[in-house]
C-alpha positions as CSV (number, residue, x, y, z in Angstrom):
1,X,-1.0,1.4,-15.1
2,X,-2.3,-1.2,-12.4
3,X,-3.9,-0.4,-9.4
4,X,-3.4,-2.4,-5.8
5,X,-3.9,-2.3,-2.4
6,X,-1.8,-3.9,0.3
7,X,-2.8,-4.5,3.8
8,X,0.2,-4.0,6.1
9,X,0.7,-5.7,9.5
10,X,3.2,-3.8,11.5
11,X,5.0,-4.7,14.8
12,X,3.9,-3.6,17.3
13,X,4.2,0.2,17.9
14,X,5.6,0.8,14.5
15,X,2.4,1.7,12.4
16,X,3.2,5.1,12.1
17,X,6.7,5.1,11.4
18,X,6.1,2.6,8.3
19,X,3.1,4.8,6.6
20,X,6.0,7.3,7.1
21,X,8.1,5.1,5.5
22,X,5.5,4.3,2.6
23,X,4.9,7.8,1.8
24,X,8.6,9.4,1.7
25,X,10.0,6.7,0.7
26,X,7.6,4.9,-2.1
27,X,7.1,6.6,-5.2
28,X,4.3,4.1,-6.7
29,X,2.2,5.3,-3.2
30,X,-1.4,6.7,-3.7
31,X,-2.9,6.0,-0.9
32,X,-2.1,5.3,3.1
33,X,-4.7,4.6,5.2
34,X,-4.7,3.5,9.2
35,X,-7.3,0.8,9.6
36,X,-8.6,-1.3,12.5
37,X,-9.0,-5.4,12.0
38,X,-6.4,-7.8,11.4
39,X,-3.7,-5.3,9.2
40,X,-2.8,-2.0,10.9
41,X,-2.2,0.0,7.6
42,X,-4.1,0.2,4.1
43,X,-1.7,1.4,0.9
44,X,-2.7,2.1,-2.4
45,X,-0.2,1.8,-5.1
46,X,0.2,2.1,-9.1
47,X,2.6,0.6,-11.2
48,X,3.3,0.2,-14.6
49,X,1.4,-2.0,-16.4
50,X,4.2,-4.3,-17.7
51,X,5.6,-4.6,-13.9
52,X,5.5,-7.4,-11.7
53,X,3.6,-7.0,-8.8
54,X,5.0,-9.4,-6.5
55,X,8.3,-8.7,-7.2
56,X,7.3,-5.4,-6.0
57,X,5.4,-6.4,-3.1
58,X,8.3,-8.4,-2.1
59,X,11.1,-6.3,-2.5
60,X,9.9,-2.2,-1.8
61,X,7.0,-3.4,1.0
62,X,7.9,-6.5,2.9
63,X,11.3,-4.9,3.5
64,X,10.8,-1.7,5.2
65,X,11.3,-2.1,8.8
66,X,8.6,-2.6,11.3
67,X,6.3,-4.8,8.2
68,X,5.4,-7.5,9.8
69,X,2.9,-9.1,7.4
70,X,1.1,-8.4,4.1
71,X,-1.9,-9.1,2.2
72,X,-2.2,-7.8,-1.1
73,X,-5.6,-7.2,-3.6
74,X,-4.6,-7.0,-7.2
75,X,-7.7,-4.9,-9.0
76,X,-8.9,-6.0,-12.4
77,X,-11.4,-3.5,-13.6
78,X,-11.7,0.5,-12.5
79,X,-15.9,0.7,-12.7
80,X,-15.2,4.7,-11.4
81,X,-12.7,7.4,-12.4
82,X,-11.1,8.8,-9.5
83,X,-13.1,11.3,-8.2
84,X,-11.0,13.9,-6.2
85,X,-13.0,14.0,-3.0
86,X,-10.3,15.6,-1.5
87,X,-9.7,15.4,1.8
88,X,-13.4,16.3,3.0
């Protein structure tokens, strides 16, 4: 499996109906986070290993309504297991 993270810029006043989006609608989702900064919304997503990335970027992210703009981090190397913290 590879791991990524997107930052999402939404339009304006949409932020919370894309995460919606993201979660119900994206099975590859792990992780949805609201941030502050340039992007409005942080996702985490895994796919398999032999899948394109950009393709899926480009076709499942960029498309749902109210994405304005993305920025995507492609990891490389998992130093930590996922440790279940839960939402604590």
């Amino acid at each position: 499996m590879r791991q990524f993270y997107i930052f999402i810029k939404c339009e304006l006043g949409q932020t919370y109906e894309v995460a919606s989006t993201i979660v119900d609608e994206v099975e590859e989702t792990r992780q949805v986070h609201s941030v502050s900064g340039a992007f409005d919304l942080l996702a985490q997503f895994s796919v398999a290993s032999e899948d394109d990335i950009g393709r899926f970027v480009n076709q499942k992210i960029q498309t749902i309504k109210g994405v304005k703009d993305t920025q995507t981090l492609i990891c490389f190397n998992a130093f930590t297991s996922d440790r279940g913290l839960g939402d604590g």
